[in-house]
C-alpha positions as a LaTeX table, in Angstrom:
\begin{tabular}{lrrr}
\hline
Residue & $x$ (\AA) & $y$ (\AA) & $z$ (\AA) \\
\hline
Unk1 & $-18.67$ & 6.90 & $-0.40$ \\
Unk2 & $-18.16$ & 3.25 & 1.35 \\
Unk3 & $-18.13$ & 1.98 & $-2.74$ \\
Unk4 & $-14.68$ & 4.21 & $-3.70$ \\
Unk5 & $-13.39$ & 3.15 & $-0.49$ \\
Unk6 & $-13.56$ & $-0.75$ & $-1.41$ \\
Unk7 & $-12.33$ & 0.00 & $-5.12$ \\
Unk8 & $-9.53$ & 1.71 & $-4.08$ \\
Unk9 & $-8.35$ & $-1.00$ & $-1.30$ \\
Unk10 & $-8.78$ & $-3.39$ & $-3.98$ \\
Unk11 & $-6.74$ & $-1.11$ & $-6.40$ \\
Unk12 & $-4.11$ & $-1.15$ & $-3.07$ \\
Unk13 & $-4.23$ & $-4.82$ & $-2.92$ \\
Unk14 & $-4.08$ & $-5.74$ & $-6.72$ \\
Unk15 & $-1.11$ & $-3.35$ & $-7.53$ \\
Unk16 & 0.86 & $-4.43$ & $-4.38$ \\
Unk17 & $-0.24$ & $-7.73$ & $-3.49$ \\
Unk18 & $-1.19$ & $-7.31$ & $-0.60$ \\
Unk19 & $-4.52$ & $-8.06$ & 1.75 \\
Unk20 & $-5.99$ & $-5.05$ & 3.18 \\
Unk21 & $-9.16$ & $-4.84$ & 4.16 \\
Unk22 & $-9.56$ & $-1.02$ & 4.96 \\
Unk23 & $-7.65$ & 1.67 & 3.56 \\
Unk24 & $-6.79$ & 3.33 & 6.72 \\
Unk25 & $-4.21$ & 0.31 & 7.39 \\
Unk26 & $-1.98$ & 2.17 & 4.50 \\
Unk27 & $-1.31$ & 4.75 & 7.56 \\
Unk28 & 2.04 & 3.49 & 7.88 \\
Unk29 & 3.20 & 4.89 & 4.64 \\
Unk30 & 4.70 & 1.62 & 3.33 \\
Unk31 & 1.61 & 1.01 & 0.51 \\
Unk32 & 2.53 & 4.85 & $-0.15$ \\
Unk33 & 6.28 & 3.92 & $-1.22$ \\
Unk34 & 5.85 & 0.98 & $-2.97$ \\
Unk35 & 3.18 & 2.92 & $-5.22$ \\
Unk36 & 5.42 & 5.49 & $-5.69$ \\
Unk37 & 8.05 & 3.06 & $-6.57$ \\
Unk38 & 6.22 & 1.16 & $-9.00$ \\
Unk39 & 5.57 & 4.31 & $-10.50$ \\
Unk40 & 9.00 & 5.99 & $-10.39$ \\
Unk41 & 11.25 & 2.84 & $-10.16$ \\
Unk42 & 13.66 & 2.70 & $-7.22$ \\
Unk43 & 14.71 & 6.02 & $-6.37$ \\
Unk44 & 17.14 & 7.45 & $-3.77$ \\
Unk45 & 15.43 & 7.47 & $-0.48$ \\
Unk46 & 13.09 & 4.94 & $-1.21$ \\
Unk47 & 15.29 & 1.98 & $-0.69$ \\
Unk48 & 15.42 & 2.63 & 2.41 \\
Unk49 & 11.87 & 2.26 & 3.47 \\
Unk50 & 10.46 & $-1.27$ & 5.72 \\
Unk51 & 7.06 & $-2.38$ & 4.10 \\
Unk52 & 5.45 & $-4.92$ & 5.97 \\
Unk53 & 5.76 & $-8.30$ & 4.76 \\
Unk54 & 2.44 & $-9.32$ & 6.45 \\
Unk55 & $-0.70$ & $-7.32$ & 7.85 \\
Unk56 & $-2.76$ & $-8.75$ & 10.34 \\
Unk57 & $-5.80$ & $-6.97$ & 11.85 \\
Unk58 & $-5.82$ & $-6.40$ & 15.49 \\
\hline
\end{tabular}
């Protein structure tokens, strides 16, 4: 299971550019939108959503 994990963060972090290490840190939602987006193109009510610009680990 710990295998799928690590291909899908780095699925995460190829698609959105971004440097995740574990894919619980897409709890916010933000990864969520921007995959929808990139999907859908900008639609109503996705505008609107903050996505981090950086995440740090803590």
């Amino acid at each position: 299971m710990g295998e799928s994990r690590t291909e899908l963060v780095a699925w995460v972090n190829d698609l959105l550019q971004l440097n995740y290490n574990k894919i619980e840190q897409c709890g916010t939602g933000g990864a969520y939108c921007q995959i929808m987006d990139s999907i859908y193109g900008e639609q109503p009510g996705l505008s609107g959503q903050a996505t981090p610009a950086k995440v740090q680990n803590v």
